[in-house]
HTML snippet that shows the backbone in 3Dmol.js (N, CA, C, O; Angstrom):
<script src="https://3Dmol.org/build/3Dmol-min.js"></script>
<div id="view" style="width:600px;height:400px;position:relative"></div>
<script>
const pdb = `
ATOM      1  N   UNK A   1      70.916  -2.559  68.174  1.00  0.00           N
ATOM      2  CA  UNK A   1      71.012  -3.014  66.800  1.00  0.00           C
ATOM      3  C   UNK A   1      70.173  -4.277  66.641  1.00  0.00           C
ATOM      4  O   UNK A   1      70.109  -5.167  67.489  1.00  0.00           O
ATOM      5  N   UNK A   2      69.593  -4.268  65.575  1.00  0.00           N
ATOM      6  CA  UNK A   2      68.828  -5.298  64.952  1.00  0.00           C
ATOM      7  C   UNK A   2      69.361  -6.211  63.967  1.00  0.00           C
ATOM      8  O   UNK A   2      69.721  -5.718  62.898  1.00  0.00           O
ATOM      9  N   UNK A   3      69.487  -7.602  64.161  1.00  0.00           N
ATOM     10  CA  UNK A   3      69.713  -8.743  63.028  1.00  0.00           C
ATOM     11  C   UNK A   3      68.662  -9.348  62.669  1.00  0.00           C
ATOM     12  O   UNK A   3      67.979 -10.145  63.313  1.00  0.00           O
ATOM     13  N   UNK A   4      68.471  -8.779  61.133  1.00  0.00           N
ATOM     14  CA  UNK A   4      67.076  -9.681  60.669  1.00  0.00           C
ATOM     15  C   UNK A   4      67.667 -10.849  59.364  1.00  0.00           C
ATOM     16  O   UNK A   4      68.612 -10.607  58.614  1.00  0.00           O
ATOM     17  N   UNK A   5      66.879 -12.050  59.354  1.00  0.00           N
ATOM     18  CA  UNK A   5      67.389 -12.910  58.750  1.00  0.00           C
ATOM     19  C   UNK A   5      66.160 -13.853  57.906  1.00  0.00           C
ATOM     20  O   UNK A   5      65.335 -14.636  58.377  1.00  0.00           O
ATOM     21  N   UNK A   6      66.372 -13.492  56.667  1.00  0.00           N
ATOM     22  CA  UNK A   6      65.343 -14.517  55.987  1.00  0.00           C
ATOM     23  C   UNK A   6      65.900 -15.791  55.725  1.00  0.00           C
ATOM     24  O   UNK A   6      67.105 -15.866  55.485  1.00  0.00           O
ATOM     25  N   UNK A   7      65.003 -17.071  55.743  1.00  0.00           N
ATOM     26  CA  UNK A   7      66.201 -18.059  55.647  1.00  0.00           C
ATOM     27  C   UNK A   7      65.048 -18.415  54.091  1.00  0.00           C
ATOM     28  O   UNK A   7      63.844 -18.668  54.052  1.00  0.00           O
ATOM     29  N   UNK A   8      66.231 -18.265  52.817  1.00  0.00           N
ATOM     30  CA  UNK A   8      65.530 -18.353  51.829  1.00  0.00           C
ATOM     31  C   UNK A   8      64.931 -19.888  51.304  1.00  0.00           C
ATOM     32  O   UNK A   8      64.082 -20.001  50.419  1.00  0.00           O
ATOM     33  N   UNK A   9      65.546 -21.013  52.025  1.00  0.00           N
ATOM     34  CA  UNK A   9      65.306 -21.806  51.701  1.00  0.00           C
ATOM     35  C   UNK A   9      63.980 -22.304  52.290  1.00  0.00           C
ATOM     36  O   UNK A   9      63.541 -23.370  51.859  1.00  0.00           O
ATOM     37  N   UNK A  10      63.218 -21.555  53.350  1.00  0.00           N
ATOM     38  CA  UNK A  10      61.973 -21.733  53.525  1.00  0.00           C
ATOM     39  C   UNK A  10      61.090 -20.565  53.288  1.00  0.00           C
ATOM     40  O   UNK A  10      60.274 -20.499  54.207  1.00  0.00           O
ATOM     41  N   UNK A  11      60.940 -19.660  52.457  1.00  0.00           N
ATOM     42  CA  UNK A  11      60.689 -18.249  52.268  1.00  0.00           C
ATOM     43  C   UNK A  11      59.665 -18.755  50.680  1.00  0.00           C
ATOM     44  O   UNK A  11      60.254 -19.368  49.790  1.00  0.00           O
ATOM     45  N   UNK A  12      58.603 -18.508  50.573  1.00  0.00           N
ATOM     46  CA  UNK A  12      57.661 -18.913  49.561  1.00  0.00           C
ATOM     47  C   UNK A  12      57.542 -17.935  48.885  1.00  0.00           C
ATOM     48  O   UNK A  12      56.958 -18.089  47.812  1.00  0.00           O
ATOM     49  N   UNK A  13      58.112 -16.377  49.298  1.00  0.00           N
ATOM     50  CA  UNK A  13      57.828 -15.609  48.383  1.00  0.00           C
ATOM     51  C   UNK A  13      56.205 -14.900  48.890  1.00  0.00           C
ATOM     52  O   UNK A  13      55.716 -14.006  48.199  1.00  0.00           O
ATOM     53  N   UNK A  14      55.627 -15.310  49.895  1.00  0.00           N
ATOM     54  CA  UNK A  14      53.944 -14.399  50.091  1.00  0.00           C
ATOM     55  C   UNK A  14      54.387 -12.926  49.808  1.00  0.00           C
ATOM     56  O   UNK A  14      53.744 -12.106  49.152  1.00  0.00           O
ATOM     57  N   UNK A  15      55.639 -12.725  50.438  1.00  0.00           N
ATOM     58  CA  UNK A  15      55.703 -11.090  50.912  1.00  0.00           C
ATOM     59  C   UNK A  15      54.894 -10.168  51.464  1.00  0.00           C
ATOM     60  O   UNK A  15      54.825  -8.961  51.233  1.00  0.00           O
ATOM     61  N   UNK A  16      54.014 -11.143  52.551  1.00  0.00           N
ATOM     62  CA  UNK A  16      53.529 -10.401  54.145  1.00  0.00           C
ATOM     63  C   UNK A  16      54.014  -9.752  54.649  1.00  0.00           C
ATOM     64  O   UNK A  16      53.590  -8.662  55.032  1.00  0.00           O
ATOM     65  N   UNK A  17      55.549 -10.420  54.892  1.00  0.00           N
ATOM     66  CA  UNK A  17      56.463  -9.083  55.624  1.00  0.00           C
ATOM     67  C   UNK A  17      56.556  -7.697  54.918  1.00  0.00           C
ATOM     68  O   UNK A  17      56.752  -6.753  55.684  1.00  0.00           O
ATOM     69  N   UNK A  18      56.428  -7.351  53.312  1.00  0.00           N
ATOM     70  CA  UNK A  18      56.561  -6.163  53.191  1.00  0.00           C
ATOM     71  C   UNK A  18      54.994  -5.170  53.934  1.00  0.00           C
ATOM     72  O   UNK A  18      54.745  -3.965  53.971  1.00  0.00           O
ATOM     73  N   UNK A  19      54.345  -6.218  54.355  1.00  0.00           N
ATOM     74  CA  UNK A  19      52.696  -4.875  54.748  1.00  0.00           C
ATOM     75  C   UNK A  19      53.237  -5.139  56.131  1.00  0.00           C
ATOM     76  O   UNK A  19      53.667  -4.048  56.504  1.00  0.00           O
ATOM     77  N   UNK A  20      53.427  -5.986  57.034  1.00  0.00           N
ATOM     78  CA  UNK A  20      53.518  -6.275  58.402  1.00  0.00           C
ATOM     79  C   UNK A  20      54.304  -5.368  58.835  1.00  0.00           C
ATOM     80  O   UNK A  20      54.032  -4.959  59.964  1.00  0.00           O
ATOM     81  N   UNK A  21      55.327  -4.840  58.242  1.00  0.00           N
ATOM     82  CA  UNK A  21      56.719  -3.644  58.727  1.00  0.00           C
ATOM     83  C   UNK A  21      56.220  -2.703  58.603  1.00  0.00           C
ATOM     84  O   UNK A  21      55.880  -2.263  57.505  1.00  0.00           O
ATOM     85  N   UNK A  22      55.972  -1.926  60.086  1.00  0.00           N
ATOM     86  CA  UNK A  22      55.836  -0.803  60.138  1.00  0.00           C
ATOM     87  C   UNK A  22      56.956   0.417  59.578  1.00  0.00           C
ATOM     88  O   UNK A  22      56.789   1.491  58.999  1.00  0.00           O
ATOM     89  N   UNK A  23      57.776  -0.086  59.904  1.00  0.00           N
ATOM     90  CA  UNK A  23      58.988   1.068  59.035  1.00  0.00           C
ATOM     91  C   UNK A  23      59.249   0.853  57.398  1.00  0.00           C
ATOM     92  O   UNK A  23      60.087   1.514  56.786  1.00  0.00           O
ATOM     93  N   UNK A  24      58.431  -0.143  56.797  1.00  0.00           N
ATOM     94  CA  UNK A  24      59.037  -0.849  55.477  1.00  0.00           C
ATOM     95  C   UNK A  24      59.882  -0.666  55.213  1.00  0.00           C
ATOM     96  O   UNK A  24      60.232   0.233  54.448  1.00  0.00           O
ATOM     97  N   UNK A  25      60.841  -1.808  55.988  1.00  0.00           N
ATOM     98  CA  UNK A  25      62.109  -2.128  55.741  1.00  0.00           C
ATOM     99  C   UNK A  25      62.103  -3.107  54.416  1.00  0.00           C
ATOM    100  O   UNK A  25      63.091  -3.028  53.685  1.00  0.00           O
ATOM    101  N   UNK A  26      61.106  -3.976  54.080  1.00  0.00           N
ATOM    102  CA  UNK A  26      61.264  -4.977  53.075  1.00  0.00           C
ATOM    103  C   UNK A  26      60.881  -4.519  51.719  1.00  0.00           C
ATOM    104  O   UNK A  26      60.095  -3.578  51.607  1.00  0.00           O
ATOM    105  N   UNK A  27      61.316  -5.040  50.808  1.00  0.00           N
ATOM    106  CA  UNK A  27      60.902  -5.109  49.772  1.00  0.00           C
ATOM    107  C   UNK A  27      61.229  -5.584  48.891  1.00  0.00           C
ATOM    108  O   UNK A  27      62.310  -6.170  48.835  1.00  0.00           O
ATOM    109  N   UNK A  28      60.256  -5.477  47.722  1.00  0.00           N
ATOM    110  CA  UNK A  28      60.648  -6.637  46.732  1.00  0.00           C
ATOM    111  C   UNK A  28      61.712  -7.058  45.680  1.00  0.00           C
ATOM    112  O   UNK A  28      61.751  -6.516  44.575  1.00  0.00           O
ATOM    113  N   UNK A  29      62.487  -7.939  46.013  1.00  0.00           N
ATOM    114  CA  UNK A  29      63.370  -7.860  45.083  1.00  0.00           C
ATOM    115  C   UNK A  29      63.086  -8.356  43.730  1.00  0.00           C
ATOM    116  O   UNK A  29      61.990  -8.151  43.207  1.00  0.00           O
ATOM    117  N   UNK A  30      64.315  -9.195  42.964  1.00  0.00           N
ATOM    118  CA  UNK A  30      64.646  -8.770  41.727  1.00  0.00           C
ATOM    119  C   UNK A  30      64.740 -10.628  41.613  1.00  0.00           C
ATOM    120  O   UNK A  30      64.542 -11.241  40.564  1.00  0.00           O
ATOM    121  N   UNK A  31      65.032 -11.179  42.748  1.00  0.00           N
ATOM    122  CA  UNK A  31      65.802 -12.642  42.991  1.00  0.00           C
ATOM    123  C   UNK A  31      64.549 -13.496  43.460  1.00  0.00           C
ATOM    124  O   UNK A  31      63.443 -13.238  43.935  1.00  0.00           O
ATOM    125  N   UNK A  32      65.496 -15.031  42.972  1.00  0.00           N
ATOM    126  CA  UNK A  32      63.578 -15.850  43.246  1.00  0.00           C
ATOM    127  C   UNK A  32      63.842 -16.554  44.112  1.00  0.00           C
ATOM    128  O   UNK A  32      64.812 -16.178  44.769  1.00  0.00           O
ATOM    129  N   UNK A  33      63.467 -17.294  44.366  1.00  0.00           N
ATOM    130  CA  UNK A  33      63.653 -18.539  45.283  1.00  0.00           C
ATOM    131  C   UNK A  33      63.501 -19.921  44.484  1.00  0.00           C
ATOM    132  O   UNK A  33      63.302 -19.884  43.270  1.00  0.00           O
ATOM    133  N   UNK A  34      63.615 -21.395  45.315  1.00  0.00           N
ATOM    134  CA  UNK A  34      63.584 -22.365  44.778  1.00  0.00           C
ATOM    135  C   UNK A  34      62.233 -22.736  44.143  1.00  0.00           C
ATOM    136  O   UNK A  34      62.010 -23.662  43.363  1.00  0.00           O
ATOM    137  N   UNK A  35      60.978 -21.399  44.867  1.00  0.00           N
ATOM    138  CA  UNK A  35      59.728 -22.260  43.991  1.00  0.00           C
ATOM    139  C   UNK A  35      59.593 -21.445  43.099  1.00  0.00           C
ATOM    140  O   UNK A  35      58.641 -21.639  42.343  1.00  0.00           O
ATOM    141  N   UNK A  36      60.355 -20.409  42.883  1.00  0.00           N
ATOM    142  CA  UNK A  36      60.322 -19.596  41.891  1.00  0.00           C
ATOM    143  C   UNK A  36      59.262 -18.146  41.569  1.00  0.00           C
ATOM    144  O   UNK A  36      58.723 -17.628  40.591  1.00  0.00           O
ATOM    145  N   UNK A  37      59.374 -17.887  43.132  1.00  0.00           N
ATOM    146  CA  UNK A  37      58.620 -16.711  43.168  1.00  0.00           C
ATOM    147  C   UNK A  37      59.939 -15.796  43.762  1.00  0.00           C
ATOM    148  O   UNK A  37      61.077 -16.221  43.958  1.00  0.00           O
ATOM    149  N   UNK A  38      59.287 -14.018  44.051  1.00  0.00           N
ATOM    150  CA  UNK A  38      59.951 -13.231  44.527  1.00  0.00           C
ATOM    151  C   UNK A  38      60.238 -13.257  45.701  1.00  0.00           C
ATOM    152  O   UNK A  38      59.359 -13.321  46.560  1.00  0.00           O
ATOM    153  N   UNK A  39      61.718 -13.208  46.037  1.00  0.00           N
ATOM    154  CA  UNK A  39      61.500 -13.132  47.822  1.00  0.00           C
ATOM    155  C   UNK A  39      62.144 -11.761  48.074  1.00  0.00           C
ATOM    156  O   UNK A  39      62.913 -11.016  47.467  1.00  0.00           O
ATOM    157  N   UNK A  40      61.385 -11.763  49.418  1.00  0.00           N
ATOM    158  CA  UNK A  40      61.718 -10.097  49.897  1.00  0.00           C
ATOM    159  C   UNK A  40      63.270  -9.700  49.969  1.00  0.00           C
ATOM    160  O   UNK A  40      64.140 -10.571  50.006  1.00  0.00           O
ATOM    161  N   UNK A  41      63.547  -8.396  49.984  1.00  0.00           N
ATOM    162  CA  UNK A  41      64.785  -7.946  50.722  1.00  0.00           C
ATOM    163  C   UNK A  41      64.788  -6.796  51.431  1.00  0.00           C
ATOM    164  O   UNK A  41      63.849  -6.003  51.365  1.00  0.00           O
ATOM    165  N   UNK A  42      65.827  -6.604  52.159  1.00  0.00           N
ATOM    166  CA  UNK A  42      65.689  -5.833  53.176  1.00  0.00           C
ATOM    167  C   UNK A  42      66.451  -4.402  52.557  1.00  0.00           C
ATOM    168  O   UNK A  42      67.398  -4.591  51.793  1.00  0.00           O
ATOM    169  N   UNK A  43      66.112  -3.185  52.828  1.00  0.00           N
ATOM    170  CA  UNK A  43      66.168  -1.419  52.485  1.00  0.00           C
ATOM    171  C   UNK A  43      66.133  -1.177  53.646  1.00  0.00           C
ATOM    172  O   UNK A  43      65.062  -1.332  54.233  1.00  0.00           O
ATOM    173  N   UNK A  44      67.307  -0.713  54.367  1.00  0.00           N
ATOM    174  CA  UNK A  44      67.036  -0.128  55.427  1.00  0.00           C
ATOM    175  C   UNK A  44      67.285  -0.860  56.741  1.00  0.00           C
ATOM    176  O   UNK A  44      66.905  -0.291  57.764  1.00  0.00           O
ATOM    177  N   UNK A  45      67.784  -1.866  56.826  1.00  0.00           N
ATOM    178  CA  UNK A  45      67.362  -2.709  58.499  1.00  0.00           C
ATOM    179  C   UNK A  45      67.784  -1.817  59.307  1.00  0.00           C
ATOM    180  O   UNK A  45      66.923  -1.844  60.187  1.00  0.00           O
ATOM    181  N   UNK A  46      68.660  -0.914  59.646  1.00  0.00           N
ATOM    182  CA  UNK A  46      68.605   0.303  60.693  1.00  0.00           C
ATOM    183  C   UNK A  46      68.143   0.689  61.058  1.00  0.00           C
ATOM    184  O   UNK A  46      68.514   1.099  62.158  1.00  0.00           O
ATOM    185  N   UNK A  47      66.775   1.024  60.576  1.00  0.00           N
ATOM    186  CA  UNK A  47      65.489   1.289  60.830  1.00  0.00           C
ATOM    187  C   UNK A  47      64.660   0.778  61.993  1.00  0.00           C
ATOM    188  O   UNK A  47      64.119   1.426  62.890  1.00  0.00           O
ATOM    189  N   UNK A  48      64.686  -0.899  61.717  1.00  0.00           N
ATOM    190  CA  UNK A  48      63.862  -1.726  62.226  1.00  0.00           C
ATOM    191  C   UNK A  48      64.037  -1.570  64.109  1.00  0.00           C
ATOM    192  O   UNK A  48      65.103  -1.408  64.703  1.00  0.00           O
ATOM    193  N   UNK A  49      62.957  -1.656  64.598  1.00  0.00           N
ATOM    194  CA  UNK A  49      62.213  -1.329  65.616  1.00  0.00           C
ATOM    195  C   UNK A  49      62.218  -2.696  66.301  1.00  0.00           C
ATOM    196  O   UNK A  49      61.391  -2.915  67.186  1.00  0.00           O
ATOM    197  N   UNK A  50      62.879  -3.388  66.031  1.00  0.00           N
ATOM    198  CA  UNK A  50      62.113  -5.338  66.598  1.00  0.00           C
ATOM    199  C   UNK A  50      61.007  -5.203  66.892  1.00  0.00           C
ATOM    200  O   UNK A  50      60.668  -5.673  67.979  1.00  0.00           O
ATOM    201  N   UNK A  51      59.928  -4.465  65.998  1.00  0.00           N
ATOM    202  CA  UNK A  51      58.644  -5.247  66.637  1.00  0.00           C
ATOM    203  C   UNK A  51      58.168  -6.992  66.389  1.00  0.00           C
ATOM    204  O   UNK A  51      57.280  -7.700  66.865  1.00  0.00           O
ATOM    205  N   UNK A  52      58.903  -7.136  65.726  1.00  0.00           N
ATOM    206  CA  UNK A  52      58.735  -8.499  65.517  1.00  0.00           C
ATOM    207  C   UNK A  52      56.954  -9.183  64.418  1.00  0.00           C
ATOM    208  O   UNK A  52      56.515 -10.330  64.498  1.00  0.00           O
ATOM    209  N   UNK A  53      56.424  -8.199  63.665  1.00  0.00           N
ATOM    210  CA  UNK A  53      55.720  -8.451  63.255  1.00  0.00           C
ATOM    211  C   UNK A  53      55.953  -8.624  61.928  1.00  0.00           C
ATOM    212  O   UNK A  53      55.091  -8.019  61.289  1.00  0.00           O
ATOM    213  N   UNK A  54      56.864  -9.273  61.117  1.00  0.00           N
ATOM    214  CA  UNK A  54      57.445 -10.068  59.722  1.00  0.00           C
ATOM    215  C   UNK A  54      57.184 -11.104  60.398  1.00  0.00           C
ATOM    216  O   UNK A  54      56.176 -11.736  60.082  1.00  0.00           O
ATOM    217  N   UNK A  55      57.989 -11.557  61.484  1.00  0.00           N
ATOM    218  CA  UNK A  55      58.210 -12.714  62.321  1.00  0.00           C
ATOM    219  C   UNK A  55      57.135 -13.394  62.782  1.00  0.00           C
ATOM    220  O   UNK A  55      56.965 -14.612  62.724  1.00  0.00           O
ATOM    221  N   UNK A  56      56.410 -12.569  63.244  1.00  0.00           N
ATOM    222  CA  UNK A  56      55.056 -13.458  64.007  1.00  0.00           C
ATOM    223  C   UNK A  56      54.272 -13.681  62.882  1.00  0.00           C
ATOM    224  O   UNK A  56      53.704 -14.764  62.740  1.00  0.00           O
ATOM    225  N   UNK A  57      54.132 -12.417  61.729  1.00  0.00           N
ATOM    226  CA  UNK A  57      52.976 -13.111  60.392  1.00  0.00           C
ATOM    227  C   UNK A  57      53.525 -14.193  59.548  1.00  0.00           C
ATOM    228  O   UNK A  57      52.851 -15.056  58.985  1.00  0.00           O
ATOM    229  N   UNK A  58      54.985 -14.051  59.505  1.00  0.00           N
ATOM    230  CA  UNK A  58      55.541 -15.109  58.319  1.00  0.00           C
ATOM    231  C   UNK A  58      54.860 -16.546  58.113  1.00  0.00           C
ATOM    232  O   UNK A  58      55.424 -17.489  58.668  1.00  0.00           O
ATOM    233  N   UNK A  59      53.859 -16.768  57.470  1.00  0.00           N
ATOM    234  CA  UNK A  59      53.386 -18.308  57.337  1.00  0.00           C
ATOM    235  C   UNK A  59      54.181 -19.319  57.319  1.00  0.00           C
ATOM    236  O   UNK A  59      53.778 -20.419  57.696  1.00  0.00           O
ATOM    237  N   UNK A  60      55.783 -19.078  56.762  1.00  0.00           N
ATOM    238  CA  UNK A  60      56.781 -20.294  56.769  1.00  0.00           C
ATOM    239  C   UNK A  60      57.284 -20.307  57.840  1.00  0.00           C
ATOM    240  O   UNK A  60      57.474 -21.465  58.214  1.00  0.00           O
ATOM    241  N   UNK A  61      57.736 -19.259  58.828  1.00  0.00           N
ATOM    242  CA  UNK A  61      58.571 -19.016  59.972  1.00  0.00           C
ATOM    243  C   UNK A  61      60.354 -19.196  59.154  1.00  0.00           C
ATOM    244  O   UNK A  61      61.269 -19.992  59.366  1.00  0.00           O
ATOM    245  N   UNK A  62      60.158 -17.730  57.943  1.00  0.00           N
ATOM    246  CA  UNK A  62      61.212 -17.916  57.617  1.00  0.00           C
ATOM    247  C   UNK A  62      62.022 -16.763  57.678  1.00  0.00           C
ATOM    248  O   UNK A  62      63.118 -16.707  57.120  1.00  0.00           O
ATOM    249  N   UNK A  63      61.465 -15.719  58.417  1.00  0.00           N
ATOM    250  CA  UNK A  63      62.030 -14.738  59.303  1.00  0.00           C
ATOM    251  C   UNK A  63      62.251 -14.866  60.397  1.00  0.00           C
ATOM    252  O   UNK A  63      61.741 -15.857  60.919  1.00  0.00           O
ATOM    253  N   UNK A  64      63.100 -13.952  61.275  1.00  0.00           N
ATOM    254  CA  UNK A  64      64.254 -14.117  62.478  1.00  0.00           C
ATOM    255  C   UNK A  64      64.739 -13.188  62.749  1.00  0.00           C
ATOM    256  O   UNK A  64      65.876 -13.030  62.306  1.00  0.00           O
ATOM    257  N   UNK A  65      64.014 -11.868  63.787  1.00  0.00           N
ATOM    258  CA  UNK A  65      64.592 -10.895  64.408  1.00  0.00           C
ATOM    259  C   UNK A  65      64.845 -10.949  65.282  1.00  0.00           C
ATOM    260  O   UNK A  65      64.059 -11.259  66.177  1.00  0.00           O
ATOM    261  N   UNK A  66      66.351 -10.611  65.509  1.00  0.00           N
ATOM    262  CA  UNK A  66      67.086 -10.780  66.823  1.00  0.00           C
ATOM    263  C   UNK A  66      67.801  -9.297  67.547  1.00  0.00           C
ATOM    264  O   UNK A  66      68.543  -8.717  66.754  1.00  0.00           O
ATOM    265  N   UNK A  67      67.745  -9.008  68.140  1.00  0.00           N
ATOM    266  CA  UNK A  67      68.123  -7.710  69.166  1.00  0.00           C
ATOM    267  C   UNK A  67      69.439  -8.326  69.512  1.00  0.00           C
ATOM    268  O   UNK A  67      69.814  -9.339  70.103  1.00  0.00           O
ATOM    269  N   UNK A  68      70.089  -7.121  68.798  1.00  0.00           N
ATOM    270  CA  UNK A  68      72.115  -7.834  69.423  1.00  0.00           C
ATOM    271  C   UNK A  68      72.453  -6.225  70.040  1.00  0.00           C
ATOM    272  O   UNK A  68      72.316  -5.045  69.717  1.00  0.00           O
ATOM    273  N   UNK A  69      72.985  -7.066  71.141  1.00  0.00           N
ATOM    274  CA  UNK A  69      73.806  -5.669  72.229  1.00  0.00           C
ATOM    275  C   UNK A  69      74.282  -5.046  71.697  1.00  0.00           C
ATOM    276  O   UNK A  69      74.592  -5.479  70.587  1.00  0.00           O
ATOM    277  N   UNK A  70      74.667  -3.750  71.991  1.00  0.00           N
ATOM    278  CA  UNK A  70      75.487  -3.032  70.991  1.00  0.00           C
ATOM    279  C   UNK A  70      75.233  -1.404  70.830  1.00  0.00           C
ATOM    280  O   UNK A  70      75.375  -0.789  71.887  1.00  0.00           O
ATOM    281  N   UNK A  71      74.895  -0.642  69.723  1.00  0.00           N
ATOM    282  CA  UNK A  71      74.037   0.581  69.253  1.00  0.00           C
ATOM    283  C   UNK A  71      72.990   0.471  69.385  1.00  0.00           C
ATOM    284  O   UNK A  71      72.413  -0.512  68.922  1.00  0.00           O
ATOM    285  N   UNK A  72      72.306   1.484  70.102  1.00  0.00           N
ATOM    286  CA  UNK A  72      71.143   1.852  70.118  1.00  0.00           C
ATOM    287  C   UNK A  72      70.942   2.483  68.664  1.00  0.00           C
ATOM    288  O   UNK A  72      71.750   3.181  68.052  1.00  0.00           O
ATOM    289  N   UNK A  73      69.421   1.991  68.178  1.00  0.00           N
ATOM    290  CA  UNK A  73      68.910   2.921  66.525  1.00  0.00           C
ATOM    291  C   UNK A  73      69.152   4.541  66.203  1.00  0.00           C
ATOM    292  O   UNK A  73      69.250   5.082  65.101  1.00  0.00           O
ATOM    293  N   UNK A  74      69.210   5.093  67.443  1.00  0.00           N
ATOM    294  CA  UNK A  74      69.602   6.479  66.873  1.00  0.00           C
ATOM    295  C   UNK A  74      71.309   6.516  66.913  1.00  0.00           C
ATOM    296  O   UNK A  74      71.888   7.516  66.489  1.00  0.00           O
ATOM    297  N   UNK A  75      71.934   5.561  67.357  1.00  0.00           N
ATOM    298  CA  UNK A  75      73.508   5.714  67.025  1.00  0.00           C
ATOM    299  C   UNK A  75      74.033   6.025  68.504  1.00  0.00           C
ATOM    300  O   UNK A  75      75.262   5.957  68.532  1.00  0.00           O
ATOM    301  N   UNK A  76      73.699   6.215  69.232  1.00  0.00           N
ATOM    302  CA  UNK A  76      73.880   5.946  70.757  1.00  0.00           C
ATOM    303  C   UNK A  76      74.584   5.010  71.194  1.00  0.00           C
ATOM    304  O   UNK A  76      74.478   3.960  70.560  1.00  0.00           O
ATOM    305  N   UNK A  77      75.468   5.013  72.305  1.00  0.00           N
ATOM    306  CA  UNK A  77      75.887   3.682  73.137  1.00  0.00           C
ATOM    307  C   UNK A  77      74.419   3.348  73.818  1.00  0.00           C
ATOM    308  O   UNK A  77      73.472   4.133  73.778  1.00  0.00           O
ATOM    309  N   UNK A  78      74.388   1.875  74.536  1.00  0.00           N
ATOM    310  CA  UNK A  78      73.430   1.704  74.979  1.00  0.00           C
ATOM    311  C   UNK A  78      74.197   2.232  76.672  1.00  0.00           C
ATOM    312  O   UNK A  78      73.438   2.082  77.629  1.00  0.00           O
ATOM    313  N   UNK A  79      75.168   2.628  76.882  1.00  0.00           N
ATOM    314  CA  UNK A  79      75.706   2.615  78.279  1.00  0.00           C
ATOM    315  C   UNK A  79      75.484   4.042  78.382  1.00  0.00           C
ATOM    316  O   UNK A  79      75.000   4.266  79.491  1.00  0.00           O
ATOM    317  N   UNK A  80      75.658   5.336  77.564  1.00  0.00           N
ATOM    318  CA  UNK A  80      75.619   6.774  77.573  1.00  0.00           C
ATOM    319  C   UNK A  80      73.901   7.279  78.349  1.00  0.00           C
ATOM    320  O   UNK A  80      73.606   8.467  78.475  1.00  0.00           O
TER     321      UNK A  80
END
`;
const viewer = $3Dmol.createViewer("view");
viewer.addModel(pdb, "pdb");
viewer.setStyle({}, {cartoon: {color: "spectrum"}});
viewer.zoomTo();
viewer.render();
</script>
């Protein structure tokens, strides 16, 4: 399982992460931020693959994918 985390209070709204996700998990919402642009949201994080490329393009470093023990993405134990 995957925990992804935008922290909106440093999030400018580019929305890099929606081209960088290979699975396009992101997209654009409806909600702004403090400078008053769109910030992304997430459709799907089940999906996500940790490749970690929201994370590495984010210009603010205001994404945060983390790999938590647990389910494997197809719904699997990781012990089976």
């Amino acid at each position: 399982m995957t925990e992804i985390t935008i922290d909106k209070a440093c999030c400018k709204g580019c929305l890099i992460c929606l081209n960088a996700c290979p699975k396009g998990i992101f997209v654009k919402s409806k909600r702004r931020n403090k400078y008053g642009t769109t910030m992304p949201d997430l459709k799907d994080p089940e999906y996500c693959i940790a490749c970690r490329m929201c994370e590495r393009l984010c210009p603010d470093g205001a994404i945060n994918v983390e790999k938590k023990p647990g389910r494997e993405q197809d719904g699997k134990d990781m012990e089976d």
